[in-house]
C-alpha atoms as an extended CHARMM CRD file, in Angstrom:
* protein
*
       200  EXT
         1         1  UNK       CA             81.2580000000       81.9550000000      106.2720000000  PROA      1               0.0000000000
         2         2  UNK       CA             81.3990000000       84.3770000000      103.2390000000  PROA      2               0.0000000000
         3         3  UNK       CA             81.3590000000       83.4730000000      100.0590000000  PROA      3               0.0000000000
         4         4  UNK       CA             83.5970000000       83.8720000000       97.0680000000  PROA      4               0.0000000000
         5         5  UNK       CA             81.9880000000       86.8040000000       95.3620000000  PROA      5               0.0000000000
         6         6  UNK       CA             81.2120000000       88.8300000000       99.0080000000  PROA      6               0.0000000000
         7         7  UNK       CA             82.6790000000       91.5330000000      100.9160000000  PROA      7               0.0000000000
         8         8  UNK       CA             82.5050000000       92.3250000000      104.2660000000  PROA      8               0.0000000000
         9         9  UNK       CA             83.5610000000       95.1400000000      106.9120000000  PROA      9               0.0000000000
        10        10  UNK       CA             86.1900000000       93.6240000000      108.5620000000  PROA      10              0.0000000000
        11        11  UNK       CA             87.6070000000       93.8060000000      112.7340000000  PROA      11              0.0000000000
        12        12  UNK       CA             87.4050000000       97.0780000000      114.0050000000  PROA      12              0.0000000000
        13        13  UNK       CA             85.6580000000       98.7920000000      110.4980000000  PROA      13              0.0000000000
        14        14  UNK       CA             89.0520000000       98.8940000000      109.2450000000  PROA      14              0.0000000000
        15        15  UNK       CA             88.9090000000       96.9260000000      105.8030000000  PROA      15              0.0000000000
        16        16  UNK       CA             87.3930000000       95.5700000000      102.8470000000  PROA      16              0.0000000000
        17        17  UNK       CA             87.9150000000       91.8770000000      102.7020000000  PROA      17              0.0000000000
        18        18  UNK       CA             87.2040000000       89.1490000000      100.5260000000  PROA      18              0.0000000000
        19        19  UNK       CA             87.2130000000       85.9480000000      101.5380000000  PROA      19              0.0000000000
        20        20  UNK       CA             88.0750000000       82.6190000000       99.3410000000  PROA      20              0.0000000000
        21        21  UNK       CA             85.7650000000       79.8180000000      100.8820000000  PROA      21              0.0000000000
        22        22  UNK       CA             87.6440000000       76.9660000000       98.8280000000  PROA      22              0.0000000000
        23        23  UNK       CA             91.1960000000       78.1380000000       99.3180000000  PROA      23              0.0000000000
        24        24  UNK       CA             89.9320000000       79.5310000000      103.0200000000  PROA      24              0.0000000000
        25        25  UNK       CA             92.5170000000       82.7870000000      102.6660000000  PROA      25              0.0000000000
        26        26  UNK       CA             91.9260000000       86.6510000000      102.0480000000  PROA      26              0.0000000000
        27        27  UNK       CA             92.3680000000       87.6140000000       98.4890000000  PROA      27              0.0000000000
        28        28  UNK       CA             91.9990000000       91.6230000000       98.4960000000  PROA      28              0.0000000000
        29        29  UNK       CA             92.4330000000       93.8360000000      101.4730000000  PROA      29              0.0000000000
        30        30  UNK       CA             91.2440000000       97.3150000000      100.7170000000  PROA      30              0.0000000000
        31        31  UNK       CA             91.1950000000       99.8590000000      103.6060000000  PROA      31              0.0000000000
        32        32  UNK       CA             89.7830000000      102.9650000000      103.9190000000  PROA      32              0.0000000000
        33        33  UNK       CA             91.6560000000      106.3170000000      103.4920000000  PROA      33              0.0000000000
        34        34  UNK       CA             91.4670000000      108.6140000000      105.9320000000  PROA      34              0.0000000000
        35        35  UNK       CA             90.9930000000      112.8330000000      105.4380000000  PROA      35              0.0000000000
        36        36  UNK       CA             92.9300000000      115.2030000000      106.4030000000  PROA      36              0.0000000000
        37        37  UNK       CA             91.1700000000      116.0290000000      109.6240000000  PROA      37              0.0000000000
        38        38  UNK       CA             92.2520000000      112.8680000000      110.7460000000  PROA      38              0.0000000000
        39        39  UNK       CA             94.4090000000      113.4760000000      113.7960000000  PROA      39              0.0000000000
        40        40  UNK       CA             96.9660000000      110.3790000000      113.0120000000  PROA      40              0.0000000000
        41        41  UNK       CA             97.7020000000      112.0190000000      109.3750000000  PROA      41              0.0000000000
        42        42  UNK       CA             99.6500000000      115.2400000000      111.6450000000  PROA      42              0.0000000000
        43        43  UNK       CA            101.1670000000      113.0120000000      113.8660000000  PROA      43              0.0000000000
        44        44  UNK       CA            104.9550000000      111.4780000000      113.0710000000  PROA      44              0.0000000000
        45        45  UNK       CA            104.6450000000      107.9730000000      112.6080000000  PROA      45              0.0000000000
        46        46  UNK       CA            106.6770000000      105.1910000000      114.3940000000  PROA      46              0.0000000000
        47        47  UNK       CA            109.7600000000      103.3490000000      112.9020000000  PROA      47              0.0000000000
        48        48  UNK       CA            108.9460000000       99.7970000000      112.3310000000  PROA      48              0.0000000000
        49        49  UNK       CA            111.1830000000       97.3950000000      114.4670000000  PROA      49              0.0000000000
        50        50  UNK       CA            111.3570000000       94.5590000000      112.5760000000  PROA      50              0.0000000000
        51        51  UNK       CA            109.5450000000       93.7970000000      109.3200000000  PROA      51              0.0000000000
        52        52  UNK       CA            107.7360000000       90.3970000000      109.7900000000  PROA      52              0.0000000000
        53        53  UNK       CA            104.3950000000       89.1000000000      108.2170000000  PROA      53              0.0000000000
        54        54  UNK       CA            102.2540000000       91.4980000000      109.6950000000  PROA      54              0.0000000000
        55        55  UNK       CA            104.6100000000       94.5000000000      107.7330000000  PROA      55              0.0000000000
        56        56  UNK       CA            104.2980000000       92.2850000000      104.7800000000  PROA      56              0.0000000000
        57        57  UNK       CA            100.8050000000       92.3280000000      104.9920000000  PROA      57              0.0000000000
        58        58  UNK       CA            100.4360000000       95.8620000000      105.5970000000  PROA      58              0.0000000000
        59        59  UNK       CA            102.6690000000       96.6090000000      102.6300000000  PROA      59              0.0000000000
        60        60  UNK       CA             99.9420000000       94.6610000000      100.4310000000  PROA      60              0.0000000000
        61        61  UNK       CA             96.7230000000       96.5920000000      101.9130000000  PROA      61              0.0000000000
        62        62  UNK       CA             98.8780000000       99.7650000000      101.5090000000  PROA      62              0.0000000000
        63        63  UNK       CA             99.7020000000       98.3920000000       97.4380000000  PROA      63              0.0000000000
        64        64  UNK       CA             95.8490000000       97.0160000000       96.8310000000  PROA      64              0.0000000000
        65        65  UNK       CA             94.2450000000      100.2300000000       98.1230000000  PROA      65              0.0000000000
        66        66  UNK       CA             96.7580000000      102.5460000000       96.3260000000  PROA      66              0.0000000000
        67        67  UNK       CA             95.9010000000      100.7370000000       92.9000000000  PROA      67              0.0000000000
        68        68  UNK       CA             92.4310000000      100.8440000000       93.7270000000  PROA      68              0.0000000000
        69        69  UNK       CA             92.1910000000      104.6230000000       94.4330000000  PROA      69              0.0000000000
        70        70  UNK       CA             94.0600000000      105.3590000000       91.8010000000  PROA      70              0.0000000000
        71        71  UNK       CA             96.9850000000      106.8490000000       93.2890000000  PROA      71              0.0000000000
        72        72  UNK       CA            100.8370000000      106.7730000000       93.0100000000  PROA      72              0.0000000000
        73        73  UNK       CA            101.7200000000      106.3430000000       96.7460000000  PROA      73              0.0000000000
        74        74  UNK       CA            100.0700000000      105.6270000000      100.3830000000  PROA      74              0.0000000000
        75        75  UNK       CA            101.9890000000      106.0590000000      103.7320000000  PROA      75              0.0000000000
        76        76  UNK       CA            100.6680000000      103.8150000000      106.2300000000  PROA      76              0.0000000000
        77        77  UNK       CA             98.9380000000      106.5790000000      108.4570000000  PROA      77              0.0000000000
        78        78  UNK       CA             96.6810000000      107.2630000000      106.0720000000  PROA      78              0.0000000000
        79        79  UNK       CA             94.8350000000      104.0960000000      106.4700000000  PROA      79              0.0000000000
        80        80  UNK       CA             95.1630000000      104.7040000000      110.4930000000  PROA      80              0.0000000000
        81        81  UNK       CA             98.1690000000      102.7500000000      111.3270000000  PROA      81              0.0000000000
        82        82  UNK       CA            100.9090000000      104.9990000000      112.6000000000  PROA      82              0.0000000000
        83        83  UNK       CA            103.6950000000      102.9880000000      111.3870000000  PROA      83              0.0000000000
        84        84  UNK       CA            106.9480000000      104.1360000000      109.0160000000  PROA      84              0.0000000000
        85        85  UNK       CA            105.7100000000      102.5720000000      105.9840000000  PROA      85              0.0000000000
        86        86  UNK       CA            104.6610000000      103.3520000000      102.6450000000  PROA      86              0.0000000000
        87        87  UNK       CA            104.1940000000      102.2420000000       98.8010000000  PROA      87              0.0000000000
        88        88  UNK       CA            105.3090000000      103.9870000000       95.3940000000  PROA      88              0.0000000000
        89        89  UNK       CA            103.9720000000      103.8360000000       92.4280000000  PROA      89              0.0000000000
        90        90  UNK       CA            106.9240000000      104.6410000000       89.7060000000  PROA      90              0.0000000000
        91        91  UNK       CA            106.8000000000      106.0110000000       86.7070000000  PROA      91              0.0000000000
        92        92  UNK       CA            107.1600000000      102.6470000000       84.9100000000  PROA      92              0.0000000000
        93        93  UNK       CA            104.2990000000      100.8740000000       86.9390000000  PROA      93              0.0000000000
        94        94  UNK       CA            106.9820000000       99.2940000000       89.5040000000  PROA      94              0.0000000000
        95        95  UNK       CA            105.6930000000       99.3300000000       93.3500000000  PROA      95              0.0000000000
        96        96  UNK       CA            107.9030000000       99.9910000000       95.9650000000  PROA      96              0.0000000000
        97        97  UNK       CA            106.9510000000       98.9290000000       99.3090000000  PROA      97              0.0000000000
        98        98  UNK       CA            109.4500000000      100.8240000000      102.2230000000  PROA      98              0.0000000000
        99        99  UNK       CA            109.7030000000      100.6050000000      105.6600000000  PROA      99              0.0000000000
       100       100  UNK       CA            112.0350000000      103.2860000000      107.6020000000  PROA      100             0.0000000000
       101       101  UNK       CA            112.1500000000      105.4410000000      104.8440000000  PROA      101             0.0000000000
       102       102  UNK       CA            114.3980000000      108.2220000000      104.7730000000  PROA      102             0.0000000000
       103       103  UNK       CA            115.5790000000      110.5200000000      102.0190000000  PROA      103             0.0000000000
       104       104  UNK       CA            119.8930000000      109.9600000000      101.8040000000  PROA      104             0.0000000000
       105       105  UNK       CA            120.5610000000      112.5950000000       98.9490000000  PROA      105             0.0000000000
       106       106  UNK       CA            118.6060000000      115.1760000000       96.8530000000  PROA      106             0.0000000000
       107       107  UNK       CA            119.1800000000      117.5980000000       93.8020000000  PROA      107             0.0000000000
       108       108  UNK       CA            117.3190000000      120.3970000000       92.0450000000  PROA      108             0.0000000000
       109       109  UNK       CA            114.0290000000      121.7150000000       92.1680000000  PROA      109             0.0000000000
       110       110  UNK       CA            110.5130000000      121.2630000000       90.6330000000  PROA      110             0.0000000000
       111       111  UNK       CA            107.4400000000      123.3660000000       91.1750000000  PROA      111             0.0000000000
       112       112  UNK       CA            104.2970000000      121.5800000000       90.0530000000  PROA      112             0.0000000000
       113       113  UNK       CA            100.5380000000      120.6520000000       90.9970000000  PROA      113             0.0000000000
       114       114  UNK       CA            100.3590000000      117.8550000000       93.9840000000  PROA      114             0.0000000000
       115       115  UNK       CA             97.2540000000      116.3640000000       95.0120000000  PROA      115             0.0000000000
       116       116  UNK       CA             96.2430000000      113.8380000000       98.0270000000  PROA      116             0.0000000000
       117       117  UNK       CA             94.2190000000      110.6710000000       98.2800000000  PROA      117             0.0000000000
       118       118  UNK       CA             93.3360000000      112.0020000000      101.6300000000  PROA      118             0.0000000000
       119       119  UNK       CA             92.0270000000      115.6020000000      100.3460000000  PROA      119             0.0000000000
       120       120  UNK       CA             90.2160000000      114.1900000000       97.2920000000  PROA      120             0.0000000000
       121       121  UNK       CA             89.8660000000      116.7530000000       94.4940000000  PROA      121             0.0000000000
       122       122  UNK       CA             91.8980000000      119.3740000000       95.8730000000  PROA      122             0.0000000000
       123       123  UNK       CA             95.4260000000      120.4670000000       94.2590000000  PROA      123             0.0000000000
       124       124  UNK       CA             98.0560000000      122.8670000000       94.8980000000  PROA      124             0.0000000000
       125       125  UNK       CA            101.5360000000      124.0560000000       93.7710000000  PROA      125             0.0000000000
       126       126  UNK       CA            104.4940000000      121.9710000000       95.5390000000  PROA      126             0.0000000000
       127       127  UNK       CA            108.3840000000      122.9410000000       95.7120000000  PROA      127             0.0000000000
       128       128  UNK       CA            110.1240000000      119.6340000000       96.0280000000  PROA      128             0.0000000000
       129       129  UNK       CA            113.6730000000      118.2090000000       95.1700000000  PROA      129             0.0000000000
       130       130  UNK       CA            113.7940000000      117.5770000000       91.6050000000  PROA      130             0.0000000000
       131       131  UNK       CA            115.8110000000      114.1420000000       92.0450000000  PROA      131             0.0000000000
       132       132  UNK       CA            116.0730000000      112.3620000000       95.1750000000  PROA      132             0.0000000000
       133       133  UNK       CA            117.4160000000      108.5800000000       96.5800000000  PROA      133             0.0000000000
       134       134  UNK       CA            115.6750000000      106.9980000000       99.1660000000  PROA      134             0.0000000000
       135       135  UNK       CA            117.0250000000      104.6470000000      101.7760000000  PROA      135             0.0000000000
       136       136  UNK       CA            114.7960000000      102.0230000000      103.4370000000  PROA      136             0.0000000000
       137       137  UNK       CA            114.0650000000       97.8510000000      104.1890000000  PROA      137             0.0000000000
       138       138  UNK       CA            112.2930000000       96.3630000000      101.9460000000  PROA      138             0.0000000000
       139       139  UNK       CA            109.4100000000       93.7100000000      102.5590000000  PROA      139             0.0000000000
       140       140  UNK       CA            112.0570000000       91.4720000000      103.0310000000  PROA      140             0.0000000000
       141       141  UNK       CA            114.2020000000       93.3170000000      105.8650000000  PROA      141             0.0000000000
       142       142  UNK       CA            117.2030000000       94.0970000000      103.1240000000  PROA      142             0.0000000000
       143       143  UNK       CA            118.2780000000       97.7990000000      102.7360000000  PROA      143             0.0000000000
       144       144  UNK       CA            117.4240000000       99.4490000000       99.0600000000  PROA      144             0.0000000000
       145       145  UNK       CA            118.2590000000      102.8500000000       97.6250000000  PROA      145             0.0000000000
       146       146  UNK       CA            115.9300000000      104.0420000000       95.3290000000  PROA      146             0.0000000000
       147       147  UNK       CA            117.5060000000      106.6950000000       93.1490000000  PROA      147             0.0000000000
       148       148  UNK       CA            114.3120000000      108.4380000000       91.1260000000  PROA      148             0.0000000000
       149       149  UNK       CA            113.5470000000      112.0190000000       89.3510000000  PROA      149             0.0000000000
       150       150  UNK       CA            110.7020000000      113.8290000000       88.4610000000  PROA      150             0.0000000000
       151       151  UNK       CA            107.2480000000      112.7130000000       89.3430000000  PROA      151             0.0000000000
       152       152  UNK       CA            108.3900000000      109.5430000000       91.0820000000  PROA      152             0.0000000000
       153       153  UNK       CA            110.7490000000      111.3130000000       93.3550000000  PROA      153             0.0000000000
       154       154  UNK       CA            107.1970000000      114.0320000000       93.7280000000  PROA      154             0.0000000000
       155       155  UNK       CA            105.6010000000      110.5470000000       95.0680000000  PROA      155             0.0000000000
       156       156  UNK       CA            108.4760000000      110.1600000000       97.2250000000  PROA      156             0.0000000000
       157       157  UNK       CA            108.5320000000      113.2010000000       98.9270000000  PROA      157             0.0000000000
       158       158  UNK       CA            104.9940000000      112.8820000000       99.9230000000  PROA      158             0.0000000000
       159       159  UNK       CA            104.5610000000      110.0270000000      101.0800000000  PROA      159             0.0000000000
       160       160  UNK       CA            107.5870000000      110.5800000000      103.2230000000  PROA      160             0.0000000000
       161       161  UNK       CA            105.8040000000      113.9960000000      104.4050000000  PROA      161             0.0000000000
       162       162  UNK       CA            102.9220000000      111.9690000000      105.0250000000  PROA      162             0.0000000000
       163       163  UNK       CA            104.6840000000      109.4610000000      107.3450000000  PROA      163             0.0000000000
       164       164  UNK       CA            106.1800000000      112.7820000000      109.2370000000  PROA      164             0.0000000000
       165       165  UNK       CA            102.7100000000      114.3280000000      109.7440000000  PROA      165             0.0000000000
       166       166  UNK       CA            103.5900000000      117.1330000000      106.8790000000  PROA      166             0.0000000000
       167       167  UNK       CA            100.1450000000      117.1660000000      104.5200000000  PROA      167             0.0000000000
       168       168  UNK       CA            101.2410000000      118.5700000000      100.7110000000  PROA      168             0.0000000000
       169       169  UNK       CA             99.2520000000      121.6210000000      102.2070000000  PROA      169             0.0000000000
       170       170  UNK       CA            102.1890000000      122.5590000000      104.6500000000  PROA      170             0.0000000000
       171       171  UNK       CA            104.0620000000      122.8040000000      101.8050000000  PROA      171             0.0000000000
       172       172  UNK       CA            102.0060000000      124.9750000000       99.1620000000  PROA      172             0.0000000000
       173       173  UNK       CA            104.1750000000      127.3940000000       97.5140000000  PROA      173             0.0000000000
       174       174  UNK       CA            101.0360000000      130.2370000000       98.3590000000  PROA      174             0.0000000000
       175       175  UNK       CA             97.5670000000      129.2920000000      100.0030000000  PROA      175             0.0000000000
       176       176  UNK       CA             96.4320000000      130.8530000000       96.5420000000  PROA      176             0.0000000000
       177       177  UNK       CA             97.4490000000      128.1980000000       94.9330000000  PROA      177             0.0000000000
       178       178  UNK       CA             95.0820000000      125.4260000000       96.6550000000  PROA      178             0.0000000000
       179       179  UNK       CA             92.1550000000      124.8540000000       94.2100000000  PROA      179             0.0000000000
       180       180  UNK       CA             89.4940000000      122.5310000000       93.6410000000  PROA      180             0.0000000000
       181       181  UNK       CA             89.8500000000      121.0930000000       90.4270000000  PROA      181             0.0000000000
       182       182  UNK       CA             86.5020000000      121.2290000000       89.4210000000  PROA      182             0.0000000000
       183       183  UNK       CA             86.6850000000      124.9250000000       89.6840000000  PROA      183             0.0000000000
       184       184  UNK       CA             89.8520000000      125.0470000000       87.0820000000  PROA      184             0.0000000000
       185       185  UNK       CA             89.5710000000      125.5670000000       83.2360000000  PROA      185             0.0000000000
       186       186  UNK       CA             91.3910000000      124.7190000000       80.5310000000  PROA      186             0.0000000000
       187       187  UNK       CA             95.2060000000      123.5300000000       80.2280000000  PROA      187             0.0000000000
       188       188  UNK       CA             95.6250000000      124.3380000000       84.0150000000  PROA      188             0.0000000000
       189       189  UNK       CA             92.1100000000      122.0230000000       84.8210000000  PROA      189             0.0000000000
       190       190  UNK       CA             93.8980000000      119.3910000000       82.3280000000  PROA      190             0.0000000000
       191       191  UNK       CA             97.1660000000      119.2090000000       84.5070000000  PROA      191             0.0000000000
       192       192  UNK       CA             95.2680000000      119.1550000000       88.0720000000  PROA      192             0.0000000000
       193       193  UNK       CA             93.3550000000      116.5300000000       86.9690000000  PROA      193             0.0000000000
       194       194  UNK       CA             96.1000000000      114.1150000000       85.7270000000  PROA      194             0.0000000000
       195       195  UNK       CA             97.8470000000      115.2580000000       89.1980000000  PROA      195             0.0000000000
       196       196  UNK       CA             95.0440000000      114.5180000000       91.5110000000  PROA      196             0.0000000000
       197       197  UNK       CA             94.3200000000      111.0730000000       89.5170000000  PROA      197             0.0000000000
       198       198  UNK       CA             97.9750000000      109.8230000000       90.6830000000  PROA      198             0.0000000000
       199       199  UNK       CA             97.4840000000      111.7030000000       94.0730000000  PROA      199             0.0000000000
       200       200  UNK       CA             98.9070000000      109.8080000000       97.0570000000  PROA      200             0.0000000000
């Protein structure tokens, strides 16, 4: 048995787990993120048919590797499980955890810098809705529309992408626009970097 302080590579290579000797549970799941050459990140993920404990749990790996990243969202396939479910970081630190997501209603337009958890330290220039409400379970099984704007409806967007095999790269408004950010200067270096910190 592990003890409190240790980590180990859990079934399959999948995850990061720490185990509590004393209280004999897992504290902290954090899974590895796959790249984009990953075959499951182009593929359309699977609704979820009924959200039990093992959704529940997978909405806390998806939360608990998203805040350790950094990012501000993580769909479900990009930790390998090809399931309709994702996590949200919002622009006042909230987390929402979804399952079926679906975009219901969207307005306006926003062009701006996106980056990925799963293409680390690349960014590139995004169209997306400038306001958008989301429709989806929660970890409970109860329906909740999300109405959000700006960079939270951004997150939104791509994690939704994500969970239909769309990569922010589909989307680029040129293939000029892809850079890495290391090789940007100045105020346009400044954005991509606070971008592709809160990549998801």
């Amino acid at each position: 048995m592990w003890g409190e302080s240790e980590l180990a590579l859990g079934p399959q290579g999948l995850a990061w787990i720490r185990f509590n000797r004393v209280a004999g549970k897992i504290e902290l799941v954090i899974r590895p993120i796959l790249t984009f050459e990953h075959p499951v990140l182009h593929q359309k993920a699977r609704k979820v048919a009924r959200v039990d404990t093992s959704i529940q749990r997978l909405l806390d790996d998806l939360a608990e590797t998203m805040l350790d990243a950094p990012g501000a969202g993580l769909a479900a396939n990009q930790i390998g499980v090809p399931l309709r479910v994702c996590v949200v970081k919002g622009d006042e630190n909230q987390i929402w955890g979804l399952v079926n997501p679906a975009i219901v209603k969207t307005s306006g337009t926003q062009v701006g810098y996106e980056g990925c958890l799963s293409k680390p330290g690349w960014v590139g220039e995004v169209e997306r809705h400038e306001a958008v409400v989301v429709k989806a379970l929660n970890r409970h099984g109860k329906e909740v529309r999300i109405k959000s704007t700006g960079f939270t409806a951004r997150a939104f967007q791509h994690e939704l992408d994500h969970l239909d095999g769309i990569l922010f790269t589909d989307r680029l408004t040129s293939l000029d626009t892809l850079h890495r950010v290391e090789d940007l200067i100045g105020e346009e270096r400044y954005e991509a970097e606070a971008v592709a910190a809160a990549s998801g």
